[in-house]
C-alpha positions in Angstrom: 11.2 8.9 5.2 13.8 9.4 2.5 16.5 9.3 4.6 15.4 6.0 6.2 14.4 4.1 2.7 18.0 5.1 1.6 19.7 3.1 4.4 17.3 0.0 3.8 18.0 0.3 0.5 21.9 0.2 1.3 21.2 -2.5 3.7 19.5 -5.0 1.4 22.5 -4.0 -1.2 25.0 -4.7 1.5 23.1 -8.4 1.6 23.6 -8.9 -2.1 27.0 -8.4 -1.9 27.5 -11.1 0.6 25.8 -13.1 -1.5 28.4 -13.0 -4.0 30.8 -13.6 -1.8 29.1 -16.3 0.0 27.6 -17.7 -2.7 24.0 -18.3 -3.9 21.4 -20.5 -5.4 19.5 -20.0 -8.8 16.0 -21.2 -9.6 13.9 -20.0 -12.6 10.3 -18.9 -13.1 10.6 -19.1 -16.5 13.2 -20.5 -19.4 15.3 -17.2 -19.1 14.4 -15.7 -15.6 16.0 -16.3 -12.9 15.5 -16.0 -9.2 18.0 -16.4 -6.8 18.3 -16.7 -2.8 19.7 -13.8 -3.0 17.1 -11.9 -4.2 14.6 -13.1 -1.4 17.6 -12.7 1.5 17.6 -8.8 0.3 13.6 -9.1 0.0 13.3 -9.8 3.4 15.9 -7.3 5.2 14.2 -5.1 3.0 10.6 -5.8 4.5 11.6 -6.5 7.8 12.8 -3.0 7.9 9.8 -1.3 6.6 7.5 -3.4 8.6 9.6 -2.1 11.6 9.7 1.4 10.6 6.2 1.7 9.1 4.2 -1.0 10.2 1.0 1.0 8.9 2.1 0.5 5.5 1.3 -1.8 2.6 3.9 -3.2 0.6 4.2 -4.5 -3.0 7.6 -6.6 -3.2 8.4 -8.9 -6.4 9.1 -11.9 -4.3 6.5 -11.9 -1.8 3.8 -10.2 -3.7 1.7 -7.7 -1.6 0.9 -7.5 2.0 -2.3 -5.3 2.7 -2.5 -2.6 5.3 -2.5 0.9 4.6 -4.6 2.1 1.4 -3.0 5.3 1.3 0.9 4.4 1.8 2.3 1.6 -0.5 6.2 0.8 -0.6 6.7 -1.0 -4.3 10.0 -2.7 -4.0 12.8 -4.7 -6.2 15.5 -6.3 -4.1 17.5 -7.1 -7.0 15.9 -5.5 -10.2 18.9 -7.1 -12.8 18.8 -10.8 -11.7 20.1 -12.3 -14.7 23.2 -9.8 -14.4 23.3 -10.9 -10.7 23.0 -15.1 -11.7 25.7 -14.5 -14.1 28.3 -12.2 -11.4 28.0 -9.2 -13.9 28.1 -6.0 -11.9 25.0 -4.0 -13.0 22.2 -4.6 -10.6 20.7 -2.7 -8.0 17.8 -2.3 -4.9 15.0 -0.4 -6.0 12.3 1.3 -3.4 9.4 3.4 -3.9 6.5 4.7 -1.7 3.5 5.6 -3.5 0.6 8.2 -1.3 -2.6 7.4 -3.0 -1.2 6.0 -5.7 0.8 9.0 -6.4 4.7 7.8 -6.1 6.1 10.2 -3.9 9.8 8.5 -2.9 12.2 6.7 -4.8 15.7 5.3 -4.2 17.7 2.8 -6.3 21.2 1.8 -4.9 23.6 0.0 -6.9 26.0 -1.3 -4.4 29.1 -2.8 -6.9 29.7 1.5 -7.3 27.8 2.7 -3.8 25.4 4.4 -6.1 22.3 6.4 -4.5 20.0 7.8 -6.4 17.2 9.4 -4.5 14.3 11.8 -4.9 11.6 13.2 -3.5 7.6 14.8 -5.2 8.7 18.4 -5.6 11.8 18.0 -4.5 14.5 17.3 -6.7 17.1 13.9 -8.3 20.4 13.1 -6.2 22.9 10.7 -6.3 25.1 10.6 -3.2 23.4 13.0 -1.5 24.1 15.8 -4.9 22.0 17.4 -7.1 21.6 15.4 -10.7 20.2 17.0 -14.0 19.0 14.7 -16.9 21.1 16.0 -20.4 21.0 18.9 -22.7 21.4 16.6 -26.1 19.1 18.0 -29.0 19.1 15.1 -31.6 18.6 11.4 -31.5 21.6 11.4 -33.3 23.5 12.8 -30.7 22.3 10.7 -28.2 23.3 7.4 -26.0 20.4 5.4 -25.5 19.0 2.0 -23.9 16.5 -0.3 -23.7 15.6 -3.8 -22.6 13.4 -7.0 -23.8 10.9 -9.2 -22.3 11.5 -12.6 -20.9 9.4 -14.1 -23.2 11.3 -12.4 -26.2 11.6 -15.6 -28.3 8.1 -15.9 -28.0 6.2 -12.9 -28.2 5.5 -10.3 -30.7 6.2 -7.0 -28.9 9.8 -8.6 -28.7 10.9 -4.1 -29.0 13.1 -5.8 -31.9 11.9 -3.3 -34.8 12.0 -0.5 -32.5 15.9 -1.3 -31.5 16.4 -1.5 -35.1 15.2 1.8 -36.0 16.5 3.4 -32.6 20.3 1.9 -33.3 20.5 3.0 -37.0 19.5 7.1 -35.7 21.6 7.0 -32.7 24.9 6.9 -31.5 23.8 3.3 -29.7 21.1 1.6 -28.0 22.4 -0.1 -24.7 20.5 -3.1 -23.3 22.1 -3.2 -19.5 19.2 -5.3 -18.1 18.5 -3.3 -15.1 15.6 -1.0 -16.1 15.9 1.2 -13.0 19.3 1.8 -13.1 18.8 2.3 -16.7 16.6 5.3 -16.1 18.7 6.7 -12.9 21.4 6.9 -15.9 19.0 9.3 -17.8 18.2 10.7 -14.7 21.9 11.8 -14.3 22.5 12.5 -17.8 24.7 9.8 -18.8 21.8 8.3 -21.4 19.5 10.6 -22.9 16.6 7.9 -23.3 15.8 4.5 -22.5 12.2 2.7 -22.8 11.1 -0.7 -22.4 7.5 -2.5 -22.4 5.4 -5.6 -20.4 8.1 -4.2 -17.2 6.3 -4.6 -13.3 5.8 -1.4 -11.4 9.1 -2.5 -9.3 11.3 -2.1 -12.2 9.9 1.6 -12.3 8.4 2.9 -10.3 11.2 4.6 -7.9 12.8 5.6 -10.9 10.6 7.3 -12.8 10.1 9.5 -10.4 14.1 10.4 -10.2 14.3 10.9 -14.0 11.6 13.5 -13.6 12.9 15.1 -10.5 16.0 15.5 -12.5 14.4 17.7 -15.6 13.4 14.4 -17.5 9.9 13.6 -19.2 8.7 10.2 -18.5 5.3 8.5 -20.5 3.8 5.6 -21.6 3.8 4.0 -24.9 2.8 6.4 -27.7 2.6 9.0 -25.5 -0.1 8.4 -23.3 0.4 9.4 -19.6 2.6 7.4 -17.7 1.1 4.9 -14.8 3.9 4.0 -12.3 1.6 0.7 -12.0 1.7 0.3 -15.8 4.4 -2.1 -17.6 5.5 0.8 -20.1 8.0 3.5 -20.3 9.6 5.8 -22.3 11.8 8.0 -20.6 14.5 11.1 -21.8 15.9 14.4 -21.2 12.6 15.7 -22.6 13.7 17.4 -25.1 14.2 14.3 -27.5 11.0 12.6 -26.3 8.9 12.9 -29.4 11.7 12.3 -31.7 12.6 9.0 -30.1 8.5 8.3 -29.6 8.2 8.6 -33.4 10.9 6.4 -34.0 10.3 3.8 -31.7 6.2 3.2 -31.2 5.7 1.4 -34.5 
């Protein structure tokens, strides 16, 4: 199955390319988030597909919410998890596709098709990107580290606005990033080019598949103050592992 989620993946990035060629049209669900017809035109390659392939399964898509079939097999997908980037041509985005077996995500795959970027995994299995082996880093210290993070849409508004924790994170780092892609933001730790990244009140399509590659790769992966991470949750925290409770203690004020 990984080998067929990888080339829908591809496909639906292959649509979202067109689309900035063609050209596409922006709506918003709210004051600062953006959909685009893009995001359903990969949505729907992206569904078609599985439906073809796996029409036993359930699937859990941003877009067009959740289509009931199987209990035990659910795909979770995001056909273009970094819309704003996308609305505004910047060229960090990517497809993001999960399967979860009893609730338990089992697959992942996250393409970013501006670099032909795969990054895959399997339960048990290992993190790849292109087909190779990846490894999350060997950095010892906050202060040695590259990190990221991101902030809600309803950041002007709400109180867990991850402001104090960027603050505190920034000033015992080397930087905090804020890319706005969350799943490509955690393929990067997967592959060791940040050593953390967390974010809150996230949907389980910004995570899901990638969780699961940051801890194929070495990485540990929780919840806010350390509680055990739900794929179906909205928090993460995500590193090499061997910062993790450093970075918790700085950031879950």
């Amino acid at each position: 199955m990984l080998a067929k989620a990888e080339a829908i993946a591809r496909g639906a990035g292959q649509v979202l390319l067109e689309k900035t060629r063609t050209g596409f049209e922006i709506e918003y669900k709210g004051t600062i988030d953006p959909v685009t017809d893009a995001d359903r035109a990969a949505e729907d390659f992206a569904v078609s597909e599985l439906q073809r392939l796996f029409p036993q399964h359930s699937i859990m898509a941003e877009e067009g919410g959740f289509t009931a079939r199987s209990e035990e097999y659910v795909w979770v997908i995001d056909p273009l998890d970094g819309t704003t980037n996308f609305a505004h041509r910047y060229p960090h985005y990517a497809v993001s596709m999960a399967l979860a077996k009893g609730g338990e995500i089992v697959l992942g795959v996250v393409y970013n098709p501006v670099l032909d970027e795969c990054f895959s995994a399997e339960k048990g299995g290992g993190a790849f990107l292109n087909g190779k082996p990846v490894e999350v880093s060997r950095t010892e210290r906050v202060i040695d580290s590259l990190l990221a993070t991101g902030f809600p849409y309803d950041v002007a508004t709400t109180e867990r606005d991850n402001m104090l924790p960027f603050k505190r994170a920034m000033k015992a780092s080397q930087g905090v990033r804020s890319f706005g892609a969350a799943a490509l933001d955690l393929c990067h730790v997967a592959c060791g080019r940040l050593d953390g990244f967390w974010e809150r009140d996230l949907k389980p399509w910004d995570i899901a598949a990638a969780s699961l590659i940051v801890a194929e790769a070495g990485g540990r992966v929780t919840a806010w103050a350390d509680s055990p991470f739900d794929p179906f949750g909205r928090d993460v925290i995500a590193t090499n592992g061997i910062i993790h409770a450093e970075l918790l203690q700085l950031i879950t004020v």
